[in-house]
N, C-alpha and C positions, 0 to 999 in steps of 0.2 A: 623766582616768581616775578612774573613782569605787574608794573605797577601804571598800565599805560591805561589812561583816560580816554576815554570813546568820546567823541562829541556827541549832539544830540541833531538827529535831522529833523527837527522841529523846527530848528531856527531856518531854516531855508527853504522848507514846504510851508510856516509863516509869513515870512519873504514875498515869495511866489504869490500867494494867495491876495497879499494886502497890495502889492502894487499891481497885480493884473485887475482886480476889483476896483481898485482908485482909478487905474489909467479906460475901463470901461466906464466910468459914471463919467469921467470927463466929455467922453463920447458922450453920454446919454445928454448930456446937459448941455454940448453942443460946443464944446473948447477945444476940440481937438477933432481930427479923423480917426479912420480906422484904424490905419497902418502900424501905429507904434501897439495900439490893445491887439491887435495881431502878432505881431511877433512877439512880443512879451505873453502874451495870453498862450500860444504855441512851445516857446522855451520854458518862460521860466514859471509861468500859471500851470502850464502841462505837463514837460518832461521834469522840470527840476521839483514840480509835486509827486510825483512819479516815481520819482530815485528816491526824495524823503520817505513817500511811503511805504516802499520795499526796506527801505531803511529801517524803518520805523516798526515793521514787519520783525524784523532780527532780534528787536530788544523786547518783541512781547505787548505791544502797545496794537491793541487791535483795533482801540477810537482812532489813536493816529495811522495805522496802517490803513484801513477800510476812508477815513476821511482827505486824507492827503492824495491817494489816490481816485477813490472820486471823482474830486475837485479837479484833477489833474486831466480828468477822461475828459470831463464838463467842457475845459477850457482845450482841450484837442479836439473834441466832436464839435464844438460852437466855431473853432478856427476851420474845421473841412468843411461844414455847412457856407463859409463867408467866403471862401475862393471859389467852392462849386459852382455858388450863384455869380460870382465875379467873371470868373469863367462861360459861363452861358451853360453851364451841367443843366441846373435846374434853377427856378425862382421857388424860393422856399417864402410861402405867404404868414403872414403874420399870425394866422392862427394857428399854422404849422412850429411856429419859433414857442409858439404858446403852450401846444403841447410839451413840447422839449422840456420848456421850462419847467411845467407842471411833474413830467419825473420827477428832477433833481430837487423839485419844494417837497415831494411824497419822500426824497430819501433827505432831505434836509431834516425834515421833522422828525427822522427819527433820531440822527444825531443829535438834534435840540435837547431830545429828551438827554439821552447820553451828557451831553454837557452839563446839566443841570446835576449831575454825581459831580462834576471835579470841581473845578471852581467857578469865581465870581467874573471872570477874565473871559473863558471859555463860553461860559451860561451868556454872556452881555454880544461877544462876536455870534454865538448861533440866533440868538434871539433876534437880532438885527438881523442875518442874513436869512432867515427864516419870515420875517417882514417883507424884508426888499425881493423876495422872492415871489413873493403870494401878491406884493404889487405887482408885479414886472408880470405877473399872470394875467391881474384884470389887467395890464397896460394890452398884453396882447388879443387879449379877447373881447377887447372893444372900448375899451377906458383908458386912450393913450395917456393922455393924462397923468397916470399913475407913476409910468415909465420915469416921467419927471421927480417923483416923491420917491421912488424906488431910490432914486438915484441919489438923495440926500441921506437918506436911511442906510444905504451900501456904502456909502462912503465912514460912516461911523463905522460897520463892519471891518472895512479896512484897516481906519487906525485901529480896531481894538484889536485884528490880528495885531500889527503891528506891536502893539502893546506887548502882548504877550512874549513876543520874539526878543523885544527889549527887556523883557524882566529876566528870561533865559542869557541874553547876554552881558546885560550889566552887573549881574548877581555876581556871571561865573568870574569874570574880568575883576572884579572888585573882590573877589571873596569873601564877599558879605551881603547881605538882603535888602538889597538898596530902593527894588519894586515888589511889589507882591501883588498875588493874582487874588487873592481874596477867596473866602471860605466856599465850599459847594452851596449852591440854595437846597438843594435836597441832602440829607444826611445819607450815607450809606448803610447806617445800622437800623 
């Protein structure tokens, strides 16, 4: 009987998630270009959420299959939108980006709810990214503004994935419970 440990692809559609979200508020907030939230947003936002949550798919984990993927399509569908317009395809207007947005805040929130069964870890990333969403909405529907607050709110989103990708890896590394995600806000019974 083989006694071999599977890792968990949580930590790397974590990963993915918290530095393509950080390296775009950069952008939003005007410290960086596009370029690097491109191809990060392209690899490791898109394909390498991708692969976690086919991954993620295997172990039975249907929040992380259904979210890692996603998040993964978000950040490939938002990367062909940003070369088409580069390219001279099309100019995608900002109430068009608006729309876009508004999907992924209608499937955000339902995740949010999901979150709100597991833990305190999970509940604190959707709730913030269910925020920075529903700004980045009125930013594009006429209240640029927001885009700017979106982008402080997103940026907490980010550490707390992070967060959580470090409680998965310093636990397993230490063999002992050195972070914890905290209790669910909603009880499952």
């Amino acid at each position: 009987m083989s006694n071999n440990k599977l890792a968990n692809p949580a930590v790397v559609g974590l990963s993915g998630f918290g530095l393509t979200t950080l390296l775009l508020q950069f952008h939003n907030l005007g410290f960086s270009g596009l370029g690097p939230v491109l191809s990060m947003g392209l690899i490791f936002g898109g394909l390498a959420q991708f692969i976690a949550g086919f991954m993620e798919q295997k172990t039975g984990n249907n929040f992380g299959f259904a979210a890692f993927t996603t998040y993964g399509a978000f950040w490939i569908g938002l990367g062909i939108i940003w070369i088409l317009n580069h390219l001279g395809v099309y100019e995608t207007t900002s109430f068009e980006t608006g729309l876009y947005l508004l999907g992924f805040t209608f499937l955000t929130a339902i995740f949010w709810v999901g979150s709100l069964y597991i833990h305190s870890a999970m509940a604190v990333t959707f709730t913030t990214l269910l925020i920075g969403f529903i700004l980045l909405d009125l930013g594009h529907f006429g209240f640029p503004v927001m885009n700017k607050v979106a982008a402080v709110v997103l940026i907490i989103c980010a550490l707390s994935a992070w967060y959580m990708m470090a409680v998965i890896i310093l636990n397993d590394v230490s063999g002992k419970e050195l972070l914890k995600n905290g209790k669910a806000w909603i009880s499952k019974k």
